[in-house]
N, C-alpha and C positions, 0 to 999 in steps of 0.2 A: 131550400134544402132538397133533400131526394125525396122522389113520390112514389118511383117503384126500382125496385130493388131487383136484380137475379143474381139468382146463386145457382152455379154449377154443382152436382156434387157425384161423388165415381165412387161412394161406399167407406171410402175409407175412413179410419179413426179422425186423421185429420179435417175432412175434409166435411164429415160429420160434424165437428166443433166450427166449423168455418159458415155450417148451418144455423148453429145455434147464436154465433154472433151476428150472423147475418136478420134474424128475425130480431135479436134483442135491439138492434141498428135499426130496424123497422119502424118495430114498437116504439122507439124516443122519438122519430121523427115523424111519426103516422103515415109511414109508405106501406105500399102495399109491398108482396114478394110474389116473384116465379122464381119456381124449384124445376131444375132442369137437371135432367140426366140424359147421358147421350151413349146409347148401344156403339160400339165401335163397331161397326160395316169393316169387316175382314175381305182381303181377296181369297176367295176359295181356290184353292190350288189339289189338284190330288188326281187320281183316276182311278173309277171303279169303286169297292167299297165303302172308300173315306167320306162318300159320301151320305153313307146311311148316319152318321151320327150328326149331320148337319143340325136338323131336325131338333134332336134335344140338345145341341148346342145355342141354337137359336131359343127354345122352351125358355132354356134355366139364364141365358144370359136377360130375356125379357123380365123373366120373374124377377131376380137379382133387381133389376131398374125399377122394378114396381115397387119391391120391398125398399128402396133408398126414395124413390119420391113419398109411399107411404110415411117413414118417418119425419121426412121435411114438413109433411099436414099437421104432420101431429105435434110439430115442435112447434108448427105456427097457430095450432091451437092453444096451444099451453100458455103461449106469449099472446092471445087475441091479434093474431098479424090475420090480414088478409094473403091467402095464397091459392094459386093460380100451380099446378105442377105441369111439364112436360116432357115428355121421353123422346126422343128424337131417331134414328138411323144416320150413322155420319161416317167415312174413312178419315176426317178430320176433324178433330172434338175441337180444336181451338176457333172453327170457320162455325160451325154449328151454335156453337155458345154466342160468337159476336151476331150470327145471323139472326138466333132467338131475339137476343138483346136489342137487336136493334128493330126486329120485326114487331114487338111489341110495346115499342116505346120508354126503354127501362133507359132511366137515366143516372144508372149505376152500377156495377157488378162487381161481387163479392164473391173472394174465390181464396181457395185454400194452396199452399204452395210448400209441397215435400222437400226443398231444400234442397235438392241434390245440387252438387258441384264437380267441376271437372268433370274428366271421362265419363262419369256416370251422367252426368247433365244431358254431354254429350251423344251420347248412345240410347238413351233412353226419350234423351227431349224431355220439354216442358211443356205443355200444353199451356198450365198460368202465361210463363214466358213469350208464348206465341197471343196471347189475349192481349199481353203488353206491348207486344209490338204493334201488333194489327190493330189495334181497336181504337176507335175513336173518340170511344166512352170512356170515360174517368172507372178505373180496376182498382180496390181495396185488396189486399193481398195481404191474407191472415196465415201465420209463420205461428 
Protein backbone atom coordinates (compact mmCIF):
# COMPACT_ATOMS: atom_id res chain seq x y z
CA UNK A 1 0.00 0.00 0.00
CA UNK A 2 1.28 3.68 0.45
CA UNK A 3 4.28 4.61 2.81
CA UNK A 4 4.34 8.20 2.32
CA UNK A 5 1.71 10.29 1.58
CA UNK A 6 1.74 14.36 0.42
CA UNK A 7 -0.85 16.54 0.82
CA UNK A 8 -0.78 20.02 -0.70
CA UNK A 9 -2.81 22.36 1.24
CA UNK A 10 -3.53 26.57 0.19
CA UNK A 11 -5.67 27.30 3.62
CA UNK A 12 -8.75 26.73 2.52
CA UNK A 13 -11.88 25.06 4.19
CA UNK A 14 -11.68 22.54 1.68
CA UNK A 15 -8.58 21.86 1.57
CA UNK A 16 -8.14 21.83 5.30
CA UNK A 17 -10.55 18.56 5.29
CA UNK A 18 -8.56 17.21 2.54
CA UNK A 19 -5.77 17.37 5.42
CA UNK A 20 -7.52 15.67 7.66
CA UNK A 21 -8.41 12.75 5.40
CA UNK A 22 -5.23 12.75 4.27
CA UNK A 23 -3.61 11.85 7.90
CA UNK A 24 -6.68 9.54 8.65
CA UNK A 25 -5.36 7.67 5.05
CA UNK A 26 -2.17 7.66 6.90
CA UNK A 27 -2.85 6.47 10.16
CA UNK A 28 -4.76 2.96 8.45
CA UNK A 29 -1.97 2.45 6.43
CA UNK A 30 1.17 3.48 8.63
CA UNK A 31 2.48 5.96 5.93
CA UNK A 32 4.06 8.59 6.97
CA UNK A 33 2.80 12.35 5.54
CA UNK A 34 4.41 15.75 4.00
CA UNK A 35 2.27 18.76 4.46
CA UNK A 36 3.19 21.16 1.74
CA UNK A 37 2.26 24.49 1.16
CA UNK A 38 3.45 26.58 -1.66
CA UNK A 39 3.83 30.61 -1.51
CA UNK A 40 2.80 31.63 -5.14
CA UNK A 41 5.99 33.69 -6.51
CA UNK A 42 3.94 36.66 -8.20
CA UNK A 43 5.66 38.62 -11.17
CA UNK A 44 6.16 42.04 -9.48
CA UNK A 45 5.00 44.57 -11.96
CA UNK A 46 4.68 48.38 -10.84
CA UNK A 47 7.07 51.44 -10.72
CA UNK A 48 8.08 53.48 -7.86
CA UNK A 49 6.01 53.19 -4.60
CA UNK A 50 4.14 49.86 -5.14
CA UNK A 51 6.91 48.65 -4.27
CA UNK A 52 7.27 49.53 -0.64
CA UNK A 53 4.39 47.10 0.34
CA UNK A 54 6.21 44.10 -1.25
CA UNK A 55 7.85 43.56 1.86
CA UNK A 56 4.73 42.89 4.11
CA UNK A 57 3.14 41.25 1.22
CA UNK A 58 5.78 38.77 1.37
CA UNK A 59 5.73 39.02 5.73
CA UNK A 60 1.93 38.04 5.81
CA UNK A 61 1.71 35.67 2.76
CA UNK A 62 4.92 33.56 4.64
CA UNK A 63 3.10 33.77 7.89
CA UNK A 64 -0.43 32.63 6.15
CA UNK A 65 1.91 29.26 4.96
CA UNK A 66 3.29 28.83 8.34
CA UNK A 67 0.04 29.01 10.04
CA UNK A 68 -1.59 26.17 7.37
CA UNK A 69 1.64 23.91 7.71
CA UNK A 70 1.40 24.48 11.53
CA UNK A 71 -2.17 23.05 11.53
CA UNK A 72 -1.34 20.02 9.22
CA UNK A 73 1.36 18.98 12.49
CA UNK A 74 -1.01 19.25 14.60
CA UNK A 75 -3.74 17.25 12.85
CA UNK A 76 -0.91 14.83 12.32
CA UNK A 77 -0.47 14.70 15.97
CA UNK A 78 -3.91 14.25 16.88
CA UNK A 79 -3.90 11.22 14.44
CA UNK A 80 -0.15 9.77 15.64
CA UNK A 81 0.84 10.32 11.77
CA UNK A 82 4.35 11.02 11.12
CA UNK A 83 4.74 14.40 9.31
CA UNK A 84 7.48 16.06 7.73
CA UNK A 85 6.01 19.91 6.51
CA UNK A 86 7.23 22.17 3.72
CA UNK A 87 6.65 25.62 2.25
CA UNK A 88 8.04 26.19 -1.02
CA UNK A 89 8.37 29.59 -3.34
CA UNK A 90 6.79 28.62 -6.81
CA UNK A 91 4.98 30.68 -10.04
CA UNK A 92 3.42 27.20 -10.43
CA UNK A 93 1.99 25.29 -7.52
CA UNK A 94 0.88 22.30 -9.80
CA UNK A 95 5.05 21.83 -10.80
CA UNK A 96 6.08 22.49 -7.17
CA UNK A 97 3.72 19.87 -5.54
CA UNK A 98 4.61 17.12 -8.29
CA UNK A 99 8.39 18.35 -7.77
CA UNK A 100 8.10 17.88 -3.74
CA UNK A 101 6.24 14.63 -4.40
CA UNK A 102 8.50 13.26 -6.36
CA UNK A 103 11.69 14.78 -4.66
CA UNK A 104 10.99 13.01 -1.56
CA UNK A 105 9.73 9.82 -2.53
CA UNK A 106 5.95 10.10 -1.87
CA UNK A 107 4.14 7.49 -3.48
CA UNK A 108 1.00 9.23 -3.27
CA UNK A 109 -0.77 12.61 -3.19
CA UNK A 110 -3.78 13.72 -1.67
CA UNK A 111 -5.27 16.88 -2.72
CA UNK A 112 -8.42 18.73 -2.30
CA UNK A 113 -10.49 20.00 -5.47
CA UNK A 114 -12.95 23.28 -5.38
CA UNK A 115 -14.93 21.99 -8.08
CA UNK A 116 -15.15 24.73 -10.32
CA UNK A 117 -16.53 24.03 -13.90
CA UNK A 118 -16.78 25.91 -16.97
CA UNK A 119 -15.78 29.48 -17.42
CA UNK A 120 -14.71 29.59 -13.96
CA UNK A 121 -12.53 26.31 -14.40
CA UNK A 122 -11.34 27.93 -17.11
CA UNK A 123 -10.23 31.42 -15.97
CA UNK A 124 -9.24 30.49 -12.80
CA UNK A 125 -7.46 26.94 -13.44
CA UNK A 126 -6.95 24.06 -11.45
CA UNK A 127 -4.04 23.41 -9.90
CA UNK A 128 -5.56 19.55 -8.68
CA UNK A 129 -6.29 19.38 -12.49
CA UNK A 130 -2.82 20.20 -13.54
CA UNK A 131 -1.34 17.50 -10.76
CA UNK A 132 -3.63 15.08 -12.90
CA UNK A 133 -2.47 15.63 -15.77
CA UNK A 134 1.18 15.97 -15.12
CA UNK A 135 1.90 13.70 -12.45
CA UNK A 136 3.15 10.40 -12.64
CA UNK A 137 2.13 9.46 -9.17
CA UNK A 138 -1.32 8.07 -8.47
CA UNK A 139 -3.56 11.78 -7.09
CA UNK A 140 -6.57 11.02 -4.55
CA UNK A 141 -8.83 13.82 -5.24
CA UNK A 142 -10.97 14.74 -2.08
CA UNK A 143 -14.44 16.68 -3.41
Amino acid sequence: MYRHILVPTDGTPLSAAAVKKAMSLARSVGAKVTALTVVHRLPVLGLGGSYAYMDEFWRDAHGEADRRLGEAEEEAKRDGVSCDVVKVEDRQPYEAIIEAAEARGCDLIVMASHGRRGLSALVIGSETLKVLTYSKLPVLVYR
